[in-house]
N, C-alpha and C positions, 0 to 999 in steps of 0.2 A: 504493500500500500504506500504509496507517497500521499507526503504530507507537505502542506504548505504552512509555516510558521510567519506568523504576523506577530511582532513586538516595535509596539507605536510606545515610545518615550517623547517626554516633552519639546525635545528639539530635535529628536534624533529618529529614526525609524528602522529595523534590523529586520532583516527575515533571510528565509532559508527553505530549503526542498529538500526534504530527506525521503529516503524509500526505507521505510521502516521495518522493511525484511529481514535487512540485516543493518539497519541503521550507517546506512550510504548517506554522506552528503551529496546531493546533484548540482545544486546554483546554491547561493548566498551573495547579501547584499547588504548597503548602509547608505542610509539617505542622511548627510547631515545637513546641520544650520537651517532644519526648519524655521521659516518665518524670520530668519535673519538672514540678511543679503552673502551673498556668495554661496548658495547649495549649490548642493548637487549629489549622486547618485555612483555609489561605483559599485560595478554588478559581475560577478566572477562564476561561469560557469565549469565546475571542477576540471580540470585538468586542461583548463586553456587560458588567456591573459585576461585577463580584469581589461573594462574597458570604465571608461567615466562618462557620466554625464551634466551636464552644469547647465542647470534649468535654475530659474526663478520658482521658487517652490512656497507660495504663501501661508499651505495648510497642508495639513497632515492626509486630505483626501487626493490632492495635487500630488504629492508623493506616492501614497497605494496607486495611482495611477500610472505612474512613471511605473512602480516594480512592476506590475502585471502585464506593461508592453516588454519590458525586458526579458521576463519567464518567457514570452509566446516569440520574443525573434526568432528569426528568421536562423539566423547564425550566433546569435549569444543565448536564446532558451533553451528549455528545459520540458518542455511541455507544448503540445502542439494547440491545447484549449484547456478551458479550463476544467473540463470535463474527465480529466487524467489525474485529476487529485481526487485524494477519497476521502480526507476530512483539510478542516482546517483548524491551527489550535493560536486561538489569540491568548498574549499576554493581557490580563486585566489588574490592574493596581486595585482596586476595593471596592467591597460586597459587604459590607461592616459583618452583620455576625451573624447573616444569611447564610453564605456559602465559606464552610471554613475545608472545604476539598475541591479538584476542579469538577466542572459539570458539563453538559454538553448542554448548548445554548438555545432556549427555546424564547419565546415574546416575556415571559414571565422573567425569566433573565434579564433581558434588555430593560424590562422595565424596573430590575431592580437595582441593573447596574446606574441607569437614566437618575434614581432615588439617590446614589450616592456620589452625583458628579459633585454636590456640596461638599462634600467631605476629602476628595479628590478634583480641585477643579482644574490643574495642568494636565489631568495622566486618564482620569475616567472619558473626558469628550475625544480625545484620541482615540481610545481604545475603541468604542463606539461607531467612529467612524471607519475606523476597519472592520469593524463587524459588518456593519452596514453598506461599506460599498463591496466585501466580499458577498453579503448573500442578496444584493441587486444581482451580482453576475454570474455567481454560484446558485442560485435560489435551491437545486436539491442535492447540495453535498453538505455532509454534515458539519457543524463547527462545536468547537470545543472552547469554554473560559479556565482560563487557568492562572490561580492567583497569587498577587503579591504576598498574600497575607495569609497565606496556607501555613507555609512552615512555622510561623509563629506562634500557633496555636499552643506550641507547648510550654511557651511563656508561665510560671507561676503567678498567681494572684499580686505578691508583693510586687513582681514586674510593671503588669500593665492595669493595674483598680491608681487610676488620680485622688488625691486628696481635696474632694470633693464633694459634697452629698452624697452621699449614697446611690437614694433614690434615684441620681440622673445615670447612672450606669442601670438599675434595674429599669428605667422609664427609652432611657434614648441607646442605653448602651454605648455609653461615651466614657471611650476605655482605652490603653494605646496598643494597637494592633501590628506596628511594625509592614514594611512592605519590603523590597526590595526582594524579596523569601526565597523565589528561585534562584537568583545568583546567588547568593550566600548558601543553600541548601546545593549547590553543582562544586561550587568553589571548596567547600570544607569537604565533602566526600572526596574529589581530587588531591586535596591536602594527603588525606589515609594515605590514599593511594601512591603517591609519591611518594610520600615517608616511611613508604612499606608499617607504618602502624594500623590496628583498629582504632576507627573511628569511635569505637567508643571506650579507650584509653585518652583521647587526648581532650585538652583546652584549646580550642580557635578562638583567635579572633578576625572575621573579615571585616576587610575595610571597603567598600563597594564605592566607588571614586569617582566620580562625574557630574555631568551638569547635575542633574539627581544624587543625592550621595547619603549613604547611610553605613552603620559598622555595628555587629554583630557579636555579642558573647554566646557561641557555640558551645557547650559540652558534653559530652557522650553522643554527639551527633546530634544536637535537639537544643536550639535556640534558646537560652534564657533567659537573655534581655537585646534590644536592639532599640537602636534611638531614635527612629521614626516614632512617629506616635498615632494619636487617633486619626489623624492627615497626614501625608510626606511631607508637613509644612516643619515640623519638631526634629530636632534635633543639631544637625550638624549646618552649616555655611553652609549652602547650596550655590547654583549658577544664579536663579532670580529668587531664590527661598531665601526666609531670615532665618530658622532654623530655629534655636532655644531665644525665648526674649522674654524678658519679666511682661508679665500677661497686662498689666496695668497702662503699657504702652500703646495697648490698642485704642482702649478710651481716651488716651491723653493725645495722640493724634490726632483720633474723630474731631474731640473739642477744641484743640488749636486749628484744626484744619478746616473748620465747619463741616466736617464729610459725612457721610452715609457710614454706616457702618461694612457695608459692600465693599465700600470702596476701600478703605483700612485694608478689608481682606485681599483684595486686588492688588495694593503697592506691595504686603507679604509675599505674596506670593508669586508677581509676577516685574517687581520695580527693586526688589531686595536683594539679600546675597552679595555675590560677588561684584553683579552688576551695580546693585544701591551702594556698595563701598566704593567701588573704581568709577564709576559711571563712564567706564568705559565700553565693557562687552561683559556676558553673562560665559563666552567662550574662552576657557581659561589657556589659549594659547595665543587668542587675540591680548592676554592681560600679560603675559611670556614677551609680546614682540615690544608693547604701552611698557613694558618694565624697562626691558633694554634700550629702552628709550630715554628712560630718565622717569616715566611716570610715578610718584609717589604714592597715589592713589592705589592704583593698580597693584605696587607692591606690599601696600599694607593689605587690600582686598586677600592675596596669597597669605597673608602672614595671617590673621586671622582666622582663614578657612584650615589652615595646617594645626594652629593653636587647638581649634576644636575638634579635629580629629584624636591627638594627642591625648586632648581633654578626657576623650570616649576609651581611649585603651587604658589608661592608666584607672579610669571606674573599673573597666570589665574584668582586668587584672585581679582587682579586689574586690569584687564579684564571685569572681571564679576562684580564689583564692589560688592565683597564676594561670599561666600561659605556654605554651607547648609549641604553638604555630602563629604567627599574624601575615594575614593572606592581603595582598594589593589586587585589586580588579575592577572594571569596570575602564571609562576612558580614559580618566584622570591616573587613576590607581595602577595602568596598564602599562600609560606613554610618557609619564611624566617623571622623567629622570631627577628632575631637582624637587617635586615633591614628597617622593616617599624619602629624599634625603634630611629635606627638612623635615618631618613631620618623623622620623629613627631618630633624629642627631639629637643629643641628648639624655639618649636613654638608655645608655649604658649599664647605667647603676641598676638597672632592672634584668637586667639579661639580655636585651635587644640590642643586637649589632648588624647596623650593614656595612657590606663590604663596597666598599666605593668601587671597585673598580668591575664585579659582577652584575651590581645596581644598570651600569648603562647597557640598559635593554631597553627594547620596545615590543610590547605584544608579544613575548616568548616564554612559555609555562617551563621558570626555572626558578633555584634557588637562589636568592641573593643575599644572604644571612652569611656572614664572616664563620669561621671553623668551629671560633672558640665565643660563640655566641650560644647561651643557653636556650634563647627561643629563636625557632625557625622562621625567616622571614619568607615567605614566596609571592612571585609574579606568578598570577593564575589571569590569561585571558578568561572573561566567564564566559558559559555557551550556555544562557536561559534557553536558547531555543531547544538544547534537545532535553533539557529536561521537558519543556511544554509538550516538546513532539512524542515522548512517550507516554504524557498522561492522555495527551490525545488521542493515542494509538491503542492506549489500554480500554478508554471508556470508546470508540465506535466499531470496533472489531467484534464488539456483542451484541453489538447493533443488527 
């Protein structure tokens, strides 16, 4: 059976064709700088050259457009229609505490994913829109949701109950459910695996590094705290998120600002981060070129986002009462040679060493952790997609 994986991220869009026979990649692809000038498309089908394409991409449904000419070329597809796939499995960020496994998608879905674009408003209208322009042109192949917020579940109570009423967790369920779940649930299995340890001997902690970015206390294979929260709005610097902020901030903007309360949640999440520090770019290699440059803005935006990474491992540490592995992934976490240095340098005294001169990689699943470092650092590219493509493959094959 091939599958076609859809993962719509906020600025970014990934997919892939697997034949899940024997879990063959066919084509893979990445749409980046949605909605920010200079996209474009680079489409690779296995065993011949990547080609690019550089379109003006304003929205997320402009791009699902782009990949679905690419699959059906002439000379760069993978698929002569679309009628050669036999399911499709999108990535979905949040179903609050509807669906805590994936499902295969029916109207009652859409309308419950529709219910929590509040709750997710960069990553649920994306996701949606791939659903939606898949089954305009799919209409009878199956599709599957598979969620951010799955692997979390195993979170203990003192993790994710806010100190808040009660009642508004038993009434709304407003609780922090963590997203990011499949990369950090592909990322720490890989970890075992390289380390020739069981996964459930060890402490991870992933760091999932990108415009979106969140980081993970792992152990025994099973999530026990991660810093996203009830929204991907909580926790770490993001590209346009603000990430952890004294909550009182929001009221006191409104009222200096005369605003809506909407609108507060708008500059959070889509004016903040890295972008509201530098007011440069929310793309942290646009903030790389604004540095070399002289930018200060720009610099302290890096410094900051590094600080609160830092922030998260040294809790998780003592959380977990230690650490065995800390994993980089995602695109920041993946490419960014002077971040995972800054955001190591210093941490000696805990057992974290990298080795500068293994560090300069890009995109390559190795170890960059020095000999005589007590915890293992690794570069892990993540692949969400095959983990989607085999929950996808498990729930329509019974179909």
């Amino acid at each position: 059976m091939k599958i076609l994986v859809i993962n719509c991220g906020s600025s970014s869009l990934k997919y892939q064709v697997l034949d899940m026979t024997s879990e063959i990649l066919l084509a893979k692809g990445l749409v980046e700088r949605i909605g920010i000038e200079g996209s474009y498309l680079t489409h690779e089908k296995i065993g011949t050259e990547k080609f690019k394409i550089q379109e003006p991409m304003a929205s997320h449904k402009e791009a699902i457009g782009h990949v679905l000419n690419a699959l059906t070329d002439a000379d760069h597809g993978v698929i002569k229609s679309m009628d050669e796939l036999g399911a499709v499995g999108h990535r979905v960020v949040h179903a609050g505490e509807k669906y805590a496994s994936s499902v295969l998608i029916t109207d009652e879905v859409v309308e419950a994913l529709t219910e929590c674009i509040e709750l997710a408003p960069l990553h649920n209208p994306p996701n949606l829109l791939g659903i939606n322009a898949c089954k305009e042109l799919m209409p009878n192949t199956p599709m599957v949701a598979v969620f951010d917020t799955a692997f979390h579940q195993t979170m203990p109570p003192e993790s994710y109950i806010y100190a808040i009423p009660y009642e508004y967790y038993e009434k709304y369920k407003i609780r922090r459910y963590g997203f990011h779940g499949t990369s950090h649930k592909y990322v720490a299995e890989r970890t075992a695996d390289i380390l020739g340890v069981n996964i459930e001997d060890l402490k991870i902690i992933t760091c999932h590094l990108g415009n979106g970015a969140s980081v993970t206390a792992i152990k025994r294979g099973k999530s026990m705290d991660t810093s996203m929260g009830f929204t991907p709005l909580e926790g770490l610097v993001m590209g346009t998120r603000s990430g952890d902020i004294d909550p009182a901030i929001v009221s006191y903007i409104k009222d200096k600002e005369n605003i809506e309360h909407s609108e507060v949640n708008n500059i959070l999440n889509k004016k903040s981060g890295v972008l509201g520090i530098s007011g440069v770019s929310s793309d942290f290699r646009d903030l790389d070129e604004a540095v070399s440059k002289g930018n200060e803005r720009a610099e302290l935006a890096l410094k900051v986002f590094a600080h609160k990474v830092k922030f998260y491992i040294g809790a998780y540490i003592a959380i977990m009462n230690g650490v065995d592995a800390i994993v980089f992934t995602a695109g920041v976490g993946e490419n960014s040679i002077d971040m995972r240095d800054v955001i190591c340098n210093e941490l000696g005294n805990l057992g974290i060493k990298l080795d500068l001169v293994k560090n300069k990689v890009r995109g390559k699943e190795t170890i960059i952790s020095r000999d005589d470092s007590k915890v293992k650092i690794l570069l892990i590219p993540t692949n969400e997609e095959l983990m989607i493509a085999r929950d996808t493959f498990n729930i329509v094959r019974t179909i």
